[in-house]
C-alpha positions in Angstrom: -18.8 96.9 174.4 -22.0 94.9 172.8 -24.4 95.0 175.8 -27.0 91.3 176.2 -30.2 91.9 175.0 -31.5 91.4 178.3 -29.8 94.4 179.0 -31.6 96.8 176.9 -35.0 95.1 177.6 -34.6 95.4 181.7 -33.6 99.3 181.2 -36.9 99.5 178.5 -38.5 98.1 181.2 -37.5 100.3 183.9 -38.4 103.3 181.3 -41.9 102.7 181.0 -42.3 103.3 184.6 -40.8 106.8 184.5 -40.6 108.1 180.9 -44.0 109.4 180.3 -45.0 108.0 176.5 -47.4 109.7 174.6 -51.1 110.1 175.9 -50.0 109.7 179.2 -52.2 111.4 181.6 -49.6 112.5 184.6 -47.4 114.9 185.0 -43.9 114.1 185.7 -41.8 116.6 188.6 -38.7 118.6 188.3 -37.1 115.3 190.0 -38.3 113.0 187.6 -38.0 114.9 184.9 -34.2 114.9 185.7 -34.5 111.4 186.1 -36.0 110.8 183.0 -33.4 112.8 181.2 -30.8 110.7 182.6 -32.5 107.2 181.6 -33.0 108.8 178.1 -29.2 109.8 177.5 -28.2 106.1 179.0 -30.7 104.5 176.9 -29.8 106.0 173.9 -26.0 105.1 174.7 -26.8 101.9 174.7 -29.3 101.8 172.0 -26.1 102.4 169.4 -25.5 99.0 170.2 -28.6 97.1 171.0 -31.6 98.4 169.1 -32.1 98.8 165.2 -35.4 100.3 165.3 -38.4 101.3 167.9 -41.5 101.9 166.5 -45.5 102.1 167.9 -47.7 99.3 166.7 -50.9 97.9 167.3 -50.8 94.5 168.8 -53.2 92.0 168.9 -53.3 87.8 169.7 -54.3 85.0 167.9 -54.3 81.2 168.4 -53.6 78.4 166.1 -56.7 77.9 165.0 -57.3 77.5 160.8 -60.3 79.3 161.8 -57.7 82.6 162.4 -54.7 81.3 160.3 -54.5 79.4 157.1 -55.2 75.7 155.9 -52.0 74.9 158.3 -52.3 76.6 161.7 -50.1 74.5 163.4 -47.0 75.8 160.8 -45.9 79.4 160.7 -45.0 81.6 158.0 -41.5 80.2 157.4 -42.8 76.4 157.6 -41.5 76.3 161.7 -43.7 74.9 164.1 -45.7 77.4 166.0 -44.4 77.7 169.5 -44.5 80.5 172.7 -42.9 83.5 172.0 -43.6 83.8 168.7 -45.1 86.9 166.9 -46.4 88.0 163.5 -45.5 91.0 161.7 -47.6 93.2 159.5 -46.4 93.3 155.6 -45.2 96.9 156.0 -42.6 95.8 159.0 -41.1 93.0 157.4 -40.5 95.7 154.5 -38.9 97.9 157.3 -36.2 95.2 158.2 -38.8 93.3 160.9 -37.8 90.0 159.6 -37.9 86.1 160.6 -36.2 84.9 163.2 -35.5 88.5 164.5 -36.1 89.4 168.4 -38.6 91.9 169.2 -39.2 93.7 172.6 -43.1 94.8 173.1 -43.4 97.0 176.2 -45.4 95.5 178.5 -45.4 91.8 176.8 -41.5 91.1 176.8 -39.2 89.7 174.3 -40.4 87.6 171.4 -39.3 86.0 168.3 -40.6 87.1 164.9 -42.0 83.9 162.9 -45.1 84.5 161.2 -46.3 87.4 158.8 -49.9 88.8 159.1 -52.6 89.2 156.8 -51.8 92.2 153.9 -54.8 94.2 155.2 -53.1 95.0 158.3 -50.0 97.9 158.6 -48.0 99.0 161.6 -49.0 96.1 163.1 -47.6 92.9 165.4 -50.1 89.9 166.7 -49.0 87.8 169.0 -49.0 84.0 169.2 -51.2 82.6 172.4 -52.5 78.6 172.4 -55.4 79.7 174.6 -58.5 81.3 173.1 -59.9 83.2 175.6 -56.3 84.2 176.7 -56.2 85.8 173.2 -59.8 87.1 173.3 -58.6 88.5 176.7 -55.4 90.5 175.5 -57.6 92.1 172.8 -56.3 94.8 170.7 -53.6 97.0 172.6 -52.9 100.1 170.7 -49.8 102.7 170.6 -47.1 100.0 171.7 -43.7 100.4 171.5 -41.7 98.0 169.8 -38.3 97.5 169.3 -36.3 95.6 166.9 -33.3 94.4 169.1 -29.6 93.7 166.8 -28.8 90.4 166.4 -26.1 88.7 168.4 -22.6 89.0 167.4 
């Protein structure tokens, strides 16, 4: 059974608010511990059928601005438009298998489409597309995310 990609994202989701991630600062109980155990085994059941890869990144933000861009901010990468919900890879991801058109979830960001590539100077990396500056300047540089590379439909 191929689950929706919704699917894996709303039970991602539901992980981040019991699975403690690295450099988390609480202790989890017995109880949740248990829990946790049993959200890992169902996640990974589904994960056989859902995710290709999970990997932590750095993200970032950026606007379409030549300023941050090239001599064509307002194209991507692969010549597209620019347009919500689109992200940019680092070099060493689109290597990996991270590639064009490919839907990514970033815990705590959502679900987004991969349609730009980042400068070479950047590795392990993902920078997220925002049309408002100080939205951008806002959402910083976010460290130790998880990402995961979701399977295309079938």
């Amino acid at each position: 059974m191929r689950w929706p990609w919704y699917v894996a994202c709303l039970i991602l989701a539901s992980l981040e608010a019991f699975v403690l991630w690295p450099g988390a600062k609480v202790q989890p109980s017995c109880a949740q511990q248990r829990l946790n155990e049993k959200l890992v085994r169902r996640v990974l059941a589904i994960e056989k059928t859902m995710i290709k890869q999970a990997k932590r990144v750095t993200v970032t933000a950026y606007t379409p601005r030549a300023a941050e861009t090239d001599s064509t901010p307002e194209l991507t990468a692969i010549q597209r438009r620019v347009k919500p919900g689109t992200v940019a890879v680092s070099p060493d991801l689109l290597a990996q298998g991270w590639t064009f058109g490919r839907k990514v979830y970033i815990e705590g960001i959502g679900v987004l489409v991969i349609g730009d590539l980042m400068h070479p100077k950047w590795t392990d990396s993902m920078d997220v597309l925002l049309f408002d500056l100080k939205a951008a300047r806002e959402f910083g540089r976010q460290e130790n995310l998880l990402a995961v590379l979701l399977l295309e439909a079938t």
